[in-house]
C-alpha positions as CSV (number, residue, x, y, z in Angstrom):
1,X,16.2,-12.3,6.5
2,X,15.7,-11.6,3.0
3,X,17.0,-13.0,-0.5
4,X,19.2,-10.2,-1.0
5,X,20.9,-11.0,1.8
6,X,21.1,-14.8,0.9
7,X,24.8,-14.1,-0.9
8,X,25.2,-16.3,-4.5
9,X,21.8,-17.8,-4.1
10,X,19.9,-15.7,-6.3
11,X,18.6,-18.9,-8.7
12,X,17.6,-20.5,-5.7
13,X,15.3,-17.4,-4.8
14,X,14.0,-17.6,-8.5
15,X,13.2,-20.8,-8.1
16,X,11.2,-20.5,-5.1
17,X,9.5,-17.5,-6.0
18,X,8.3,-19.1,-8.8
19,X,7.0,-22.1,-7.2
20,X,4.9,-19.5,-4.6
21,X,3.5,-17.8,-8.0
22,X,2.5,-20.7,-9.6
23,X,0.8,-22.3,-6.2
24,X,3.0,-25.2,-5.8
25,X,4.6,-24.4,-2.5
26,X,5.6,-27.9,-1.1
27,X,4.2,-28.5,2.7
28,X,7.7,-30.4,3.8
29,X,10.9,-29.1,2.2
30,X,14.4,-29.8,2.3
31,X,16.8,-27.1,2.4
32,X,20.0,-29.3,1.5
33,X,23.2,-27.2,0.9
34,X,26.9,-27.6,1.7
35,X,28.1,-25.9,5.7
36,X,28.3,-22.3,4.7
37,X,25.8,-22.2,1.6
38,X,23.5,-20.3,2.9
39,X,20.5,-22.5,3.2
40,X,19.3,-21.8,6.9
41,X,19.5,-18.3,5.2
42,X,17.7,-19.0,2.3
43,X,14.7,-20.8,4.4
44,X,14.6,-18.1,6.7
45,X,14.1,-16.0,3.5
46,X,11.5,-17.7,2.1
47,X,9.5,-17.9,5.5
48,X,9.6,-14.2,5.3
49,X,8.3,-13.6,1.8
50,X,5.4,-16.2,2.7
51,X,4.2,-14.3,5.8
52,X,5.5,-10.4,3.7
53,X,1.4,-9.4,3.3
54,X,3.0,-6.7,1.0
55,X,5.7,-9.3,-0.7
56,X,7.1,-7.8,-4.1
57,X,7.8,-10.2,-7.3
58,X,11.3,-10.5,-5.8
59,X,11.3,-10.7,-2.3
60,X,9.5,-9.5,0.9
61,X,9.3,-5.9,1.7
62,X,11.2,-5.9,4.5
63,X,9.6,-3.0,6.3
64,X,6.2,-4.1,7.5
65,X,5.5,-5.1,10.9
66,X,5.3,-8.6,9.6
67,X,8.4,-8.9,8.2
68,X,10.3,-7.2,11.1
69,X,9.2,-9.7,13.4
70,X,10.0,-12.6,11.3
71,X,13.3,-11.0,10.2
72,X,14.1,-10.8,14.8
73,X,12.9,-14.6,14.5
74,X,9.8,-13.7,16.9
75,X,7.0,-14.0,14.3
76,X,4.1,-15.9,16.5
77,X,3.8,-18.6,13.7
78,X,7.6,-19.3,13.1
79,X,8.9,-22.1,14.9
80,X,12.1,-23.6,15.3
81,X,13.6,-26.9,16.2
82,X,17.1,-27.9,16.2
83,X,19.5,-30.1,17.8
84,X,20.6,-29.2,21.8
85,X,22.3,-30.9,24.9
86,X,19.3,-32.2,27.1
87,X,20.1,-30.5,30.3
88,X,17.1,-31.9,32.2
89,X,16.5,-35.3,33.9
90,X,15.9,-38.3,31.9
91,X,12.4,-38.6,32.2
92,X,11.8,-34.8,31.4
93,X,14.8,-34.2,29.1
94,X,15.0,-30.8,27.6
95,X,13.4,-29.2,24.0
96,X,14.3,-26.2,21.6
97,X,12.1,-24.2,23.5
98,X,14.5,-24.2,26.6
99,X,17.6,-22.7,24.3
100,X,15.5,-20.2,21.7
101,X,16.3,-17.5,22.8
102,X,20.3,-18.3,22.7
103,X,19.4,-19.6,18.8
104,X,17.7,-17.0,18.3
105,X,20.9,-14.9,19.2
106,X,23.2,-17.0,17.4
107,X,21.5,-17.2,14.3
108,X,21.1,-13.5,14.1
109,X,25.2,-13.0,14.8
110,X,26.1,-15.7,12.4
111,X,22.9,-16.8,10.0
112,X,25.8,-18.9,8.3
113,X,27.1,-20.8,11.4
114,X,27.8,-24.4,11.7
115,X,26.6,-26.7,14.1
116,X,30.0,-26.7,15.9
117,X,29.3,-23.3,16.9
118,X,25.7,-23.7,18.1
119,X,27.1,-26.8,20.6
120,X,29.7,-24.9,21.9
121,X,27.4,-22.0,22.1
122,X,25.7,-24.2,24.7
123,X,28.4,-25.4,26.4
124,X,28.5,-28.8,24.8
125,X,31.7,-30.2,26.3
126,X,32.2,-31.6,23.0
127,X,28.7,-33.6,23.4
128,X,26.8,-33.6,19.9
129,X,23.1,-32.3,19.9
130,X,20.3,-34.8,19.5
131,X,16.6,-34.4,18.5
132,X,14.6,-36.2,21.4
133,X,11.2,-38.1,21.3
134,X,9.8,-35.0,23.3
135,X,11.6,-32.4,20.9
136,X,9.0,-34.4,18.6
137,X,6.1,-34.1,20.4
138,X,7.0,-30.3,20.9
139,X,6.6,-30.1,17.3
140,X,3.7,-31.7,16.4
141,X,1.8,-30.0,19.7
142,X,2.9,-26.7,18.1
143,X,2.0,-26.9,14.6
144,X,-1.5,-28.4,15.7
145,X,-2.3,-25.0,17.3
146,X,-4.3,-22.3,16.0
147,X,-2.4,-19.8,13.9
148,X,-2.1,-16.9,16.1
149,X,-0.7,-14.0,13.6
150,X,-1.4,-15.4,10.5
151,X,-3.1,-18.4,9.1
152,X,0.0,-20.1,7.8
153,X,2.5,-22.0,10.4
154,X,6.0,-22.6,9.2
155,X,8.4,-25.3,11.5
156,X,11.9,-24.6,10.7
157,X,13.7,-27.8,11.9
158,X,17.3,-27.1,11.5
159,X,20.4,-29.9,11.0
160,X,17.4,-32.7,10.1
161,X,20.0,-35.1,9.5
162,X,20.5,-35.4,12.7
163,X,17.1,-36.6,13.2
164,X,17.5,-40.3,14.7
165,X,15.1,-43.6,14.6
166,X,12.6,-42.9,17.3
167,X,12.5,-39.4,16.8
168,X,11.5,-39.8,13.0
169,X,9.0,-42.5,13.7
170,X,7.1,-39.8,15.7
171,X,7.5,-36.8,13.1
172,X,6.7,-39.1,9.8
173,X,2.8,-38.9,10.2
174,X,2.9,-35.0,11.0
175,X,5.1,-34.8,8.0
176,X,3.2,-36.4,5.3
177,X,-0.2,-34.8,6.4
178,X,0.4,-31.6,8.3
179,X,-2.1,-29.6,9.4
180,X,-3.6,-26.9,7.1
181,X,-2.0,-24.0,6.5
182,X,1.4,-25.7,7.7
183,X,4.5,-25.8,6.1
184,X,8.0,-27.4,7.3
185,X,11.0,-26.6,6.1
186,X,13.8,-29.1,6.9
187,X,17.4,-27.3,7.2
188,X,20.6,-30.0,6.3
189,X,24.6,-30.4,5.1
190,X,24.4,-33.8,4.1
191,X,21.9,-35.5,2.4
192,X,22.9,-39.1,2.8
193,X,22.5,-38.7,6.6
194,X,18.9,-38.1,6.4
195,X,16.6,-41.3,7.1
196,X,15.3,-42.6,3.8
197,X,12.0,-42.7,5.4
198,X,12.1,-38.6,6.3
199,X,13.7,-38.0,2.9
200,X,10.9,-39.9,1.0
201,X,8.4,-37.3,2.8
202,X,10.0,-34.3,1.4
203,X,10.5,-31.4,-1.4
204,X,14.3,-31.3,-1.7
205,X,15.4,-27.7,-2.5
206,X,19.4,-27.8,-3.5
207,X,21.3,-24.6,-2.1
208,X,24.7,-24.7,-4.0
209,X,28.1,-24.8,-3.0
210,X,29.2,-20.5,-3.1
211,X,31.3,-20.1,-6.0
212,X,35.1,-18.5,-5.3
213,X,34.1,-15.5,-7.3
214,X,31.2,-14.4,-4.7
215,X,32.8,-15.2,-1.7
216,X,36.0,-13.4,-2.7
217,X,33.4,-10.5,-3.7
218,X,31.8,-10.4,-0.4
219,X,35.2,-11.0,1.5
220,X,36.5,-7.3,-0.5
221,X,33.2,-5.8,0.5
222,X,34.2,-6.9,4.2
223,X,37.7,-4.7,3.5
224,X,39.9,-7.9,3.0
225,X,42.6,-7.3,0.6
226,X,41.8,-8.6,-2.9
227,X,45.2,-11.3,-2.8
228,X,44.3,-12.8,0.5
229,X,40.5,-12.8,-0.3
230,X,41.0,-15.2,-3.5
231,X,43.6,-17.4,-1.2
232,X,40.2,-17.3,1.4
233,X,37.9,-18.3,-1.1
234,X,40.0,-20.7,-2.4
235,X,40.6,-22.6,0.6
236,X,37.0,-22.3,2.4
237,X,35.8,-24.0,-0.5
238,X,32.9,-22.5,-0.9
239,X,32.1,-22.1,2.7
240,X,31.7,-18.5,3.7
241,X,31.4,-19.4,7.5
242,X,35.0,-20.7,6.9
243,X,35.7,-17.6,4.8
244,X,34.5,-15.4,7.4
245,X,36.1,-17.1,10.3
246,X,39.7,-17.9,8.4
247,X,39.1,-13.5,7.3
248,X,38.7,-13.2,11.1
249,X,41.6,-14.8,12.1
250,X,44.0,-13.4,9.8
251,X,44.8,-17.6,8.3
252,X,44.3,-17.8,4.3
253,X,45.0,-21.3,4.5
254,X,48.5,-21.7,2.9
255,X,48.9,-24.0,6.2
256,X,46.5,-26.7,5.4
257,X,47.9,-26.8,2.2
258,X,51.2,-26.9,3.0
259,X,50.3,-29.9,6.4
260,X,48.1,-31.4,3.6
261,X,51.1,-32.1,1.5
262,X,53.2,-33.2,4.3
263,X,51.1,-35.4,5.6
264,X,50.8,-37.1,1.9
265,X,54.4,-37.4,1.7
266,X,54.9,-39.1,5.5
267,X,52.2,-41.5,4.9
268,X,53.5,-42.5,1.3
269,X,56.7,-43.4,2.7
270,X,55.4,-44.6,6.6
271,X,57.6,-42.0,8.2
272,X,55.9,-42.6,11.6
273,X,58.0,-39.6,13.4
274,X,56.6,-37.1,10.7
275,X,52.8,-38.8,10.9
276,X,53.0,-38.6,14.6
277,X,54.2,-34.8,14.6
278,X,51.1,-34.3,12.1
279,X,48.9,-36.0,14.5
280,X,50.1,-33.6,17.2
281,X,49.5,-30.8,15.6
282,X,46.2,-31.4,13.8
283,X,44.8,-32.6,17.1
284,X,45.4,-29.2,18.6
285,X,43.1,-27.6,15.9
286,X,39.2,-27.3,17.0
287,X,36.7,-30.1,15.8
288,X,35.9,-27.3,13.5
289,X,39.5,-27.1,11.6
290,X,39.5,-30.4,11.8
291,X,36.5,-31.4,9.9
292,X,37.4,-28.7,7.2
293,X,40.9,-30.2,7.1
294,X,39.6,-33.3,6.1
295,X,37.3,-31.6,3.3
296,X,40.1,-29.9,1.6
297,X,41.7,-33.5,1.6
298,X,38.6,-34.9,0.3
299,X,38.5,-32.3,-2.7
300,X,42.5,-32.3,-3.4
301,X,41.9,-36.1,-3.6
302,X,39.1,-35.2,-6.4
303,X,41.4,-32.8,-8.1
304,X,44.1,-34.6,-8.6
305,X,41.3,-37.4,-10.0
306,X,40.3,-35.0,-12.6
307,X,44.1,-33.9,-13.2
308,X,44.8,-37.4,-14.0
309,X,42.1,-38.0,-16.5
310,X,40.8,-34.6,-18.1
311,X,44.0,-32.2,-17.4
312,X,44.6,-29.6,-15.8
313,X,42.4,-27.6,-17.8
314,X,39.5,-28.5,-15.6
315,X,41.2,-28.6,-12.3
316,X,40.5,-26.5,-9.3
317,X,44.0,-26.2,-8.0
318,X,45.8,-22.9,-7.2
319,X,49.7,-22.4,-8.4
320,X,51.0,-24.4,-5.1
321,X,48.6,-27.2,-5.2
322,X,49.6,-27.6,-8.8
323,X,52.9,-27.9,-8.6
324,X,52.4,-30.3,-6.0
325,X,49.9,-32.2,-7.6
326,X,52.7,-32.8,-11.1
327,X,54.3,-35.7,-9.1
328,X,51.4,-37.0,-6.4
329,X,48.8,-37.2,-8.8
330,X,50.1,-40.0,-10.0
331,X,49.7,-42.2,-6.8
332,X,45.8,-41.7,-7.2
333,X,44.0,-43.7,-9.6
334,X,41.1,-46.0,-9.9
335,X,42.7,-48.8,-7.2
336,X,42.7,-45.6,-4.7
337,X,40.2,-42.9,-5.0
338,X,37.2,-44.2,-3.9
339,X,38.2,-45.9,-0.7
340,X,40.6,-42.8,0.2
341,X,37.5,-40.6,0.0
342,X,35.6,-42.9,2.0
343,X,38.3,-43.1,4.0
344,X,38.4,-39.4,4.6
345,X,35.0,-39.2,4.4
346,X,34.9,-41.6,7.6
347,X,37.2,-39.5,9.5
348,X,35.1,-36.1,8.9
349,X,32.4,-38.2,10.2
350,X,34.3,-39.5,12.8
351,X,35.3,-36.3,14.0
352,X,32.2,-34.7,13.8
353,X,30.7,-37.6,16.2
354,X,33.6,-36.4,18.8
355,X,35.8,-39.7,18.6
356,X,39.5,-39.3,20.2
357,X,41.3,-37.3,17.1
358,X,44.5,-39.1,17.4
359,X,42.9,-42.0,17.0
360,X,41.1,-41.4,13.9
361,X,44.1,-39.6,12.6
362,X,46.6,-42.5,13.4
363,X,44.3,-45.2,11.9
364,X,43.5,-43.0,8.7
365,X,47.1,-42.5,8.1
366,X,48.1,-46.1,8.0
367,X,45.2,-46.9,5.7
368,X,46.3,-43.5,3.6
369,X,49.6,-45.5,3.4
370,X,49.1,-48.8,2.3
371,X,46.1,-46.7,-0.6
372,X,49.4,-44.6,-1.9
373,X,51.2,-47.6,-2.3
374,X,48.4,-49.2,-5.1
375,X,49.6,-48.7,-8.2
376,X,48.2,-49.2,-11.8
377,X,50.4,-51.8,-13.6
């Protein structure tokens, strides 16, 4: 992986490349960036300019025997952790090690995937992935050895907020004084996830959210016609895992939109029939849809905020969305919009951790509906 292949992260690239030139390349860093930013990418592609023995002032060379094993993710001195389903007994439960060579695959075929995909990719069962004490004591064993092609190590653990208690507590030490010649770079969606104690031990590097403009560029390179590419980019939100997979599966989400707005009107006015038949049919999407269902809420909820108060000068709302948002914005104001965030923000969560959907969906719209109902006097 290189930078130029790092899509709408060029600043980031500068950024890093700068802090390598000037010698203040931090030994623990967070990658934090939005699902589909690109910053598993963009660590990958930083790894590979540090080991490039012929890097240029922009990136590594890409051609050396150095860079073409880091770029197959089989560089000696690379390592990887992330989260997996323990598939051995409880007393010798299983370690990255036991699935790399099915990351390894994955990442290659989708550098941009989720963490949805790399569970079912194992066969989850809808379990989540978990960092265990040994997955802990895998690391630090591996980062105490010897470099073997190179004198620096790099540990790429991926999804570090998933990082729990007792795993942490192991890690924290390794963290704060690694070996020499040892770097970690921590991979991660959401930074208020992340233990306080792990984020205090590292470097955070902000990959942003893709603009519409690139992904709508890269989604014309892929042959997508330029009208449905802007209604792709629109709607993934800057995601281009979402953008790729809604390109894939000919969707450019007018139907979230359009359940979106039903679902607002059938919990402002407690129509259970029409909540239940949006329950239905939401449960029926993946986790996946799911989640991303409840982020386009999230943001509508934020749009129709900044409608409210700076116009629609400054809104990110396409011609439907607006012309929905002339009569609902006015049911969200200051008595509503933080707690239906964190409302939706509970249910994304929710999701995510594999609670029953109908359940979280059935509870979050009776709260929706007594929130619309709060009005300013």
């Amino acid at each position: 992986m290189m930078f130029r292949d790092c899509i709408g992260q060029e600043e980031v690239a500068s950024r890093l490349i700068a802090a390598h030139g000037e010698g203040r390349v931090a030994h623990a860093q967070l990658f934090l960036g939005p699902e589909g930013s690109g910053n598993l990418s963009v660590a990958l592609a930083y790894a590979q300019f540090l080991f490039c023995p012929n890097k240029t002032e922009t990136d590594s060379c890409g051609v050396c025997p150095t860079c073409q094993k880091v770029s197959s993710l089989q560089y000696a001195d690379l390592f990887f952790s992330f989260p997996i389903i323990n598939k051995g007994p409880s007393n010798n439960p299983s370690v990255s090690d036991d699935y790399l060579a099915d990351f390894r695959a994955a990442v290659l075929g989708h550098p941009y995937m989720d963490c949805d995909y790399w569970f079912s990719e194992m066969g989850s069962d809808g379990r989540q992935g978990i960092f265990s004490v040994r997955e802990a004591l895998s690391i630090i064993r591996k980062v105490s050895m010897k470099g073997f092609e190179s004198p620096l190590k790099i540990m790429v653990i991926w999804m570090a907020e998933l990082i729990k208690v007792d795993t942490a507590n192991k890690l924290l030490k390794v963290l704060e004084e690694p070996p020499e010649n040892t770097l970690f770079f921590l991979v991660a969606n959401q930074a208020d996830q992340i233990l306080p104690t792990v984020m205090s031990r590292v470097q955070v590097m902000r990959v942003n959210r893709l603009s519409d403009e690139v992904i709508a560029q890269h989604l014309l390179i892929r042959g997508v016609a330029a009208e449905r590419a802007q209604a792709i980019a629109h709607y993934s939100a800057g995601n281009w895992w979402r953008a790729q997979s809604m390109a894939d599966d000919e969707d450019d989400g007018t139907d979230t939109a359009e359940l979106f707005q039903n679902w607002m009107r059938a919990c402002y006015t407690r129509s259970m029939a029409e909540i239940t038949a949006w329950i239905n049919t939401l449960s029926e999407w993946t986790r996946e849809e799911q989640k991303q269902f409840m982020l386009y809420a999230l943001e509508q909820v934020r749009q129709n905020i900044v409608l409210n108060y700076a116009g629609p000068g400054l809104t990110r709302l396409n011609e439907g969305e607006a012309e929905f948002s002339k009569k609902f914005s006015r049911f969200i104001n200051d008595l509503n919009a933080e707690d239906l965030m964190s409302e939706l923000g509970r249910a994304h969560m929710d999701i995510s951790r594999n609670v029953n959907s109908k359940m979280v969906l059935m509870d979050l719209s009776l709260k929706v509906h007594r929130m619309l109902r709060r009005t300013l006097q």
